[in-house]
N, C-alpha and C positions, 0 to 999 in steps of 0.2 A: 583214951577212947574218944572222947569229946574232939580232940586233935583231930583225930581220923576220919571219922566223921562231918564234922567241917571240912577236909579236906577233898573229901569222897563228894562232895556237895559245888562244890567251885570247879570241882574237875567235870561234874556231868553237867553244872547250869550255862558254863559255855558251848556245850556240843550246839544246841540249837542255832547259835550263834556263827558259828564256826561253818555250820550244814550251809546256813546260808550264803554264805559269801565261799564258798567253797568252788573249785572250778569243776563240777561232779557234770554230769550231766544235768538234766533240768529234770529228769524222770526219775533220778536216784535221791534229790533234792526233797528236806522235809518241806510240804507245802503248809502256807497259813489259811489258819481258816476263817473264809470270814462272816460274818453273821449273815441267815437270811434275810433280804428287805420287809420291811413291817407292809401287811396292807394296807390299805385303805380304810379308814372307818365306813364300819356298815351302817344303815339304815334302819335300825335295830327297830323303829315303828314297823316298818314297814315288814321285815324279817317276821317279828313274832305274831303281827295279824296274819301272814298267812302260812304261819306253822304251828298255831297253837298247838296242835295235838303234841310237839314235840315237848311243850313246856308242863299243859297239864294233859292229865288224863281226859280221855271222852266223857267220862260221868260225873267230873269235879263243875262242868258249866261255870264257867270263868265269865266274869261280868267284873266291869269297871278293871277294866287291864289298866296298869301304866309301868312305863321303863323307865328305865336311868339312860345318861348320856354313856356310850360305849368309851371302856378303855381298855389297851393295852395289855393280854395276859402276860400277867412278870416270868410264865412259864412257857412264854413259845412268842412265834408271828400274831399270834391271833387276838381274839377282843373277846372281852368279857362288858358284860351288862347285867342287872338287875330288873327282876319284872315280878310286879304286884299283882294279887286281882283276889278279886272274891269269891269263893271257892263255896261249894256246896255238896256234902256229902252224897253216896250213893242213895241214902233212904229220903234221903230229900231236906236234908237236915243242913243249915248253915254251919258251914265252917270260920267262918269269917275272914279276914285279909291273911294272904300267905305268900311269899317271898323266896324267889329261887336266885341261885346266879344262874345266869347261860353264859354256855363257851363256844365261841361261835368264830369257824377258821372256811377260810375260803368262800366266802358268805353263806355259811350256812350252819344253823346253831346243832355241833355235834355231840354235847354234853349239857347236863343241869343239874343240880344241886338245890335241895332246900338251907336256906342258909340260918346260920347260928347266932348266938348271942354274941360274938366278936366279931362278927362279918361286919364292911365296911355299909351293905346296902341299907342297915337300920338308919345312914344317915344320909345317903343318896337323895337327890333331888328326881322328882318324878313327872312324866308328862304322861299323859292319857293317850292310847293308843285308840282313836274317835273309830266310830263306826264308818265314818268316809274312806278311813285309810285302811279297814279291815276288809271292806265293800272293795277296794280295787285290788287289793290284792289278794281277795278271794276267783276275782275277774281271772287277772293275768297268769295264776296259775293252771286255770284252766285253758286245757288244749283245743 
């Protein structure tokens, strides 16, 4: 059984091989595929001053924001980053610091998550996203 199986395995792991260099046409030909190009790192200060709303809610009032440097999602094109801030319950009541990832593709952050006790962001390095760079980009999004 073992035999046959091995055999049945050498016989289809050449086909790929085989298609390629085959005289078929170009259109009957299996094509490779190749990965999409990474973008660019985004601007992730700049991104979440002027989208907070996508990060927290309207009635959490987010004060003292900071992010992490953007990398890489291991699960596409896009970037992920880390952002802090200080959060304040609806009745007015402190929350204290709270911590999301965003996922953020084609500059613009499409997903977030609160993150957990094995997230990497608990060890992330953070910058302050300053009221100058919240202030222009409160500007430029308006029409």
């Amino acid at each position: 059984m073992a035999a046959l199986l091995a055999g049945a395995a050498l016989m289809l792991s050449g086909c790929g091989l085989a298609d390629s260099h085959a005289v078929w046409p170009e259109i009957l030909k299996v094509k490779s595929t190749e990965p999409a190009p990474l973008e660019a790192p985004p601007d992730v200060k700049r991104l979440v001053a002027s989208k907070l709303d996508s990060v927290f809610t309207a009635g959490s009032q987010p004060t003292h924001v900071r992010v992490s440097a953007p990398l890489h999602d291991p699960g596409g094109t896009g970037w992920t980053a880390c952002v802090q801030a200080e959060l304040t319950s609806v009745i007015g009541k402190p929350l204290g610091t709270r911590t999301y990832r965003v996922f953020i593709n084609g500059g613009a952050i499409f997903d977030r998550r609160q993150v957990e006790a094995d997230d990497n962001c608990l060890t992330e390095n953070y910058e302050p996203v300053d009221s100058s760079v919240a202030a222009q980009a409160q500007q430029n999004a308006k029409p």
